[in-house]
C-alpha positions as CSV (number, residue, x, y, z in Angstrom):
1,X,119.9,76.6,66.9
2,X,116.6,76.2,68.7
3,X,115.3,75.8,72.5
4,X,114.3,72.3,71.4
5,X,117.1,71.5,70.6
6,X,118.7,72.8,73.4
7,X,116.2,70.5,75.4
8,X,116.8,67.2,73.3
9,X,121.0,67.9,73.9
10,X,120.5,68.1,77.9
11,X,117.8,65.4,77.5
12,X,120.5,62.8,75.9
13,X,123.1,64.1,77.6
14,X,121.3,63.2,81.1
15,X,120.0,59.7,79.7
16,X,123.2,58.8,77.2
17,X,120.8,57.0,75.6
18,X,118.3,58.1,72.4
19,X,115.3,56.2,73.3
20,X,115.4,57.5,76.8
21,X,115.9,60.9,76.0
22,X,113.1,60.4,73.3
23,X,110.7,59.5,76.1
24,X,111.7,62.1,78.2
25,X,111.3,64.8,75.2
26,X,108.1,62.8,74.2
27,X,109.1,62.4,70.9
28,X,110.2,59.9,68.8
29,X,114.1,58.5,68.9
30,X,114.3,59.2,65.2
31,X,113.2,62.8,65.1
32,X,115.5,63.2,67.9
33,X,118.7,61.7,66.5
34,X,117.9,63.6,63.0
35,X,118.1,66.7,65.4
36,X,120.8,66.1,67.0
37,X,122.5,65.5,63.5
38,X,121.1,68.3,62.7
39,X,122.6,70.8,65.3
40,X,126.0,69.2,65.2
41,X,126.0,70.0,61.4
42,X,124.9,73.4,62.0
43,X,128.0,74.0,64.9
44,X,130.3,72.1,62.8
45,X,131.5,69.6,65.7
46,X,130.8,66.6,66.9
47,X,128.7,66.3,70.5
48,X,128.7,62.5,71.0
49,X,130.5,59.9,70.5
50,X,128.2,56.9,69.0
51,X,129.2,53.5,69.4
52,X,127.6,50.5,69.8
53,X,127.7,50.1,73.6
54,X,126.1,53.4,73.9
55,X,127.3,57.0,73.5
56,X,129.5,59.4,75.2
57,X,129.8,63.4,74.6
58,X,133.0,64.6,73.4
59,X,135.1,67.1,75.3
60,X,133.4,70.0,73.2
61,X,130.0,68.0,73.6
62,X,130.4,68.6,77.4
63,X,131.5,72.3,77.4
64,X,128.1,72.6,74.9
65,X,126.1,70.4,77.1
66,X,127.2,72.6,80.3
67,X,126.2,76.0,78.4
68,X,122.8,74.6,77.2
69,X,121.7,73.2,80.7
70,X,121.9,76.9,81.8
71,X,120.1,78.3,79.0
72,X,118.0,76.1,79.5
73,X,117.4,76.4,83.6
74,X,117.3,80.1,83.0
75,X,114.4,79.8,80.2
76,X,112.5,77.9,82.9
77,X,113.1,80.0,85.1
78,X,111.6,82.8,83.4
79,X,108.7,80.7,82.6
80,X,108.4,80.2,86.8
81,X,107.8,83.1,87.1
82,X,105.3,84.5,84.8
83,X,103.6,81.2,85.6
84,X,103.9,82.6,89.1
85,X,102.5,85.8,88.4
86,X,99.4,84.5,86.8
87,X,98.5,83.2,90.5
88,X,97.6,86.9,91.5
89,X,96.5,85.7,94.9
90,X,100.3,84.5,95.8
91,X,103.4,86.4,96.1
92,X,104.0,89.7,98.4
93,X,101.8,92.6,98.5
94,X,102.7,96.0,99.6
95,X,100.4,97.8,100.9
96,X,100.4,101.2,102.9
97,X,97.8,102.8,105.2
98,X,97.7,106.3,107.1
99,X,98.8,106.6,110.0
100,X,95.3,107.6,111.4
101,X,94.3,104.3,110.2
102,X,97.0,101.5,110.2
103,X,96.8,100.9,113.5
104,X,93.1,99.9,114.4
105,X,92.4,98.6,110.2
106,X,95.4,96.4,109.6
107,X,95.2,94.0,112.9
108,X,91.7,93.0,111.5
109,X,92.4,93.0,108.0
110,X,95.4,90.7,107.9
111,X,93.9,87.1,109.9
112,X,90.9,88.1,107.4
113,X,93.3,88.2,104.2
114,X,94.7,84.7,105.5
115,X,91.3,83.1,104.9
116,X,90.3,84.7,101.8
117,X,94.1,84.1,99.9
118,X,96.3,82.4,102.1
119,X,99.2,82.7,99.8
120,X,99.6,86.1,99.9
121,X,102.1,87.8,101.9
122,X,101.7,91.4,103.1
123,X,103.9,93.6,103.9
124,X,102.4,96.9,105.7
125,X,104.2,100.4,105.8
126,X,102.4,103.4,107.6
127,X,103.4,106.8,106.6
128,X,101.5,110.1,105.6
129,X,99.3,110.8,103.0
130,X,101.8,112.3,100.7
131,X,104.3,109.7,101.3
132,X,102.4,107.0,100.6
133,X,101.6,108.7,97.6
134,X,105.0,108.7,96.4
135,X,105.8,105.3,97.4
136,X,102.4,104.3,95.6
137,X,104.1,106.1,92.6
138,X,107.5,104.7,92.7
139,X,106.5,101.5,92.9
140,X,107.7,101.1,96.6
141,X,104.4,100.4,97.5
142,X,101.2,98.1,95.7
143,X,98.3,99.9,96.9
144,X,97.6,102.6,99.7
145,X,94.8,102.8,102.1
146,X,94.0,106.9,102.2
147,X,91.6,108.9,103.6
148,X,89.3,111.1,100.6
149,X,89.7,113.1,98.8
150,X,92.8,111.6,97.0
151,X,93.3,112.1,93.3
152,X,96.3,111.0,91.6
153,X,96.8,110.5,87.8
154,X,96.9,107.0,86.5
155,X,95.5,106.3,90.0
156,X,92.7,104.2,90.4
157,X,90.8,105.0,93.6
158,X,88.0,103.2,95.7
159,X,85.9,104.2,98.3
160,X,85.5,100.8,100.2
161,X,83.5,102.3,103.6
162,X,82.6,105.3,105.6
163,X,82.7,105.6,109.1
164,X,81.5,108.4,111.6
165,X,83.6,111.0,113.1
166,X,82.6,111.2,116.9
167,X,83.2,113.6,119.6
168,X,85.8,112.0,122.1
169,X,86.0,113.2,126.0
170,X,87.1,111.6,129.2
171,X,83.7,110.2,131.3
172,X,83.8,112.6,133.8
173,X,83.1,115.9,131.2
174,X,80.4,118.2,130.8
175,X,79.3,116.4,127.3
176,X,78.9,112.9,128.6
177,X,75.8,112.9,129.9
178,X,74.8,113.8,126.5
179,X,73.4,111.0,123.7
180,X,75.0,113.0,121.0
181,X,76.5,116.5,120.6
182,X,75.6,119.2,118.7
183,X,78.0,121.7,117.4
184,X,77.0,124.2,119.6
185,X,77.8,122.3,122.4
186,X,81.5,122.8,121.6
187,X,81.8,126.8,121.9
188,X,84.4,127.8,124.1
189,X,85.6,123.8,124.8
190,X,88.9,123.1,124.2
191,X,89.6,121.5,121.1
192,X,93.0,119.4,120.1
193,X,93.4,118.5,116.7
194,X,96.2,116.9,114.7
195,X,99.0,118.5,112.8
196,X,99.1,119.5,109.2
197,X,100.7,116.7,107.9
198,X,97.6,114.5,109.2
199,X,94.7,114.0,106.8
200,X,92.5,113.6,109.8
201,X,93.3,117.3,110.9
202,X,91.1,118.4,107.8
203,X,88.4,117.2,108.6
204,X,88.6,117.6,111.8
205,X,88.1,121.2,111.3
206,X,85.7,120.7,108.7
207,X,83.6,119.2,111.1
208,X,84.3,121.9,114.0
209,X,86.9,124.8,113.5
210,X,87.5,126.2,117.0
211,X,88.9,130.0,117.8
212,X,92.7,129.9,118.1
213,X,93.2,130.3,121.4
214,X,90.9,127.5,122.2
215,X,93.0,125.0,119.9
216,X,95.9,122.4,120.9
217,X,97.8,121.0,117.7
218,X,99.1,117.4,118.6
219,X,101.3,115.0,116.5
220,X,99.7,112.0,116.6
221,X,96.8,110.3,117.9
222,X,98.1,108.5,120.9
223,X,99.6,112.2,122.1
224,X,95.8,113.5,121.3
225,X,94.2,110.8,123.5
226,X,96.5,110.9,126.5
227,X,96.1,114.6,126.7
228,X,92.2,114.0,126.6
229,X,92.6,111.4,129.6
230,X,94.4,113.9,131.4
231,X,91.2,116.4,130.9
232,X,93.5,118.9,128.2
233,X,90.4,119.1,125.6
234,X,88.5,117.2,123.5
235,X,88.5,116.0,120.1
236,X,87.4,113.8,117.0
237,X,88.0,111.0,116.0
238,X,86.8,108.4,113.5
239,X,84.6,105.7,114.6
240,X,88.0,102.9,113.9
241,X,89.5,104.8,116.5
242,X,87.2,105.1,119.0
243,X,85.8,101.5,119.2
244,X,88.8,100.4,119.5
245,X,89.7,98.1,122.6
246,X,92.3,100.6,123.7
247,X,89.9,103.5,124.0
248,X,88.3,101.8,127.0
249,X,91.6,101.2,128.9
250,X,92.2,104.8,128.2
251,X,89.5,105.8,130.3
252,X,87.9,108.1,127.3
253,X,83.7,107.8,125.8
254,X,82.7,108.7,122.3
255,X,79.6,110.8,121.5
256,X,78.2,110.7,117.9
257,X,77.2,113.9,116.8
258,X,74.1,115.3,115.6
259,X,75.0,116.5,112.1
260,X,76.5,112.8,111.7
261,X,80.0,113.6,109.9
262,X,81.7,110.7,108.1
263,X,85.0,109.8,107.1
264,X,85.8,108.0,103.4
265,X,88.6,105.8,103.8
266,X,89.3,104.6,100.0
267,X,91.5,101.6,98.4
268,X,94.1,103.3,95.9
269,X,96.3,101.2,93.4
270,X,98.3,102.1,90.1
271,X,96.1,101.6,87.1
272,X,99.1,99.2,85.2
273,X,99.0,97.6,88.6
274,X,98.6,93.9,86.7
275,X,97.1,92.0,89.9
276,X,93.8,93.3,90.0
277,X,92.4,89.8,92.2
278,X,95.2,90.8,95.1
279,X,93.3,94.0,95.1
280,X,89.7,93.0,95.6
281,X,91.0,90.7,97.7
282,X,92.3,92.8,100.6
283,X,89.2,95.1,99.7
284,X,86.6,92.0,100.4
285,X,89.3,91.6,103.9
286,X,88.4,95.0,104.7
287,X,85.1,95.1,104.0
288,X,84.4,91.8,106.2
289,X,86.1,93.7,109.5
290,X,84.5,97.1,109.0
291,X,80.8,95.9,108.0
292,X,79.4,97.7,110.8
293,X,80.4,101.5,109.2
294,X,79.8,100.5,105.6
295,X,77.4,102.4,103.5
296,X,77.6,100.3,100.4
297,X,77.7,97.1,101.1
298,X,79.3,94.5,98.7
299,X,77.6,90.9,98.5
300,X,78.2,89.8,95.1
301,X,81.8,88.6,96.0
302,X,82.8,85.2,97.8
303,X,84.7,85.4,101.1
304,X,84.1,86.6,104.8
305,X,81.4,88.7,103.8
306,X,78.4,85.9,104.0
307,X,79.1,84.9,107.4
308,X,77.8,88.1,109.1
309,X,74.7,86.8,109.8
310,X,73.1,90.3,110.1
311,X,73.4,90.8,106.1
């Protein structure tokens, strides 16, 4: 018993006629009837009825029939969907960002993944670093958006741009009137960073690392910029967050400082992740939005990226 034989039964049983089913096999009536001869012998009963008007399948014919159309319907099935997966650009992705990033990357990233592969679905989840490196693990979770460093094995990591940390202050401070800040300027200033669990809190302190007493530990970054409105401390921030149409509304300014710090926000995926053209796709979506704090540009791929004029 074969699969093409399973095909030319469900063929002839849809067309009760040889010919027909011939056609529809694309193969010729007598290599079809010798097979279907063939198979009966082999199960040792007989499917149709033959007779000169035409034939008809027995009442074990149709009980066959009925089994081999869903062998058949599940075989195509599973030929669907590989055929499905070889379109790497269709489908749900799963992707996961920090939460010191999700919220000012993913509203440009995903009207820019609709132009460059308009089949593919995203689904976002925020979380911290270390969960999204379980759920990256797991499987919950296609590829992650993480701040460096981030090293994971059987990880493949990407740096895809940097962007500057910048002082962050309400208009009416001390520091405004300056063009950029030096790290001298911040002794004895009150300084709010994040809490452990943040990436950003690192280097944060790697950039500036205030005296105890002169440091306020908040949760998240909307707490850390309403307590800057309110004139509570300053801070810094990445250049995402602080470009970002909200800041403006907030009432808060952003200094660049004068020893220039960046932040390395890297695309992370599992290295048996099979759909590799999913990845650089939501890389070259990325990269199109966030041109302006690039270091290493990418032009060799097609998409967005051409129509910035300034490159």
């Amino acid at each position: 018993m074969t699969l093409v034989e399973l095909r030319y039964l469900v063929a002839l049983a849809q067309t009760q006629h040889f010919g027909r089913a011939a056609e529809l096999c694309n193969v010729t009536q007598s290599a079809l009837s010798m097979a279907m001869r063939k198979f009966e012998d082999e199960l040792g009963v007989l499917l149709f009825e033959r007779s000169k008007s035409g034939i008809r399948a027995t009442e074990m014919g149709e009980k066959i029939i009925a089994q081999a159309q869903r062998v058949v319907s599940e075989v195509d099935a599973i030929t669907a969907l590989a055929e499905a997966d070889k379109d790497q650009l269709s489908g749900e992705l799963n992707l996961g960002a920090i939460f010191t990033l999700g919220p000012y990357l993913l509203p440009q990233l995903i009207p820019s993944l609709k132009i460059i592969a308009s089949q593919l679905s995203l689904r976002c989840y925020e979380g911290y670093n270390s969960d999204l490196r379980q759920k990256l693990r797991s499987g919950e979770l296609d590829a992650i958006l993480i701040s460096k460093p981030f090293t994971e094995a059987d990880v493949v990591t990407q740096e895809i741009y940097s962007e500057p940390l910048q002082l962050v202050m309400p208009p009416n401070h001390s520091l405004a009137a300056k063009k950029s800040i030096a790290l001298a300027d911040l002794t004895e200033q009150t300084f709010l960073v994040l809490s452990e669990r943040q990436c950003l809190r690192e280097q944060m302190l790697a950039v500036y690392h205030p005296s105890e007493k002169n440091m306020i530990e908040c949760s998240s970054l909307d707490t850390l910029r309403h307590m800057i409105v309110l004139g509570l401390g300053i801070s810094i921030l990445p250049s995402s967050a602080t470009s970002s149409a909200m800041l403006a509304s907030q009432m808060l300014v952003a200094r660049p400082l004068q020893n220039n710090p960046m932040r390395k926000i890297s695309l992370a995926w599992r290295a048996s992740f099979p759909r590799h053209k999913a990845i650089d796709a939501v890389r070259r979506a990325i990269q199109a939005n966030t041109w302006q704090f690039i270091t290493a540009q990418d032009t060799t791929g097609p998409g967005l990226l051409v129509e910035n004029q300034t490159w």
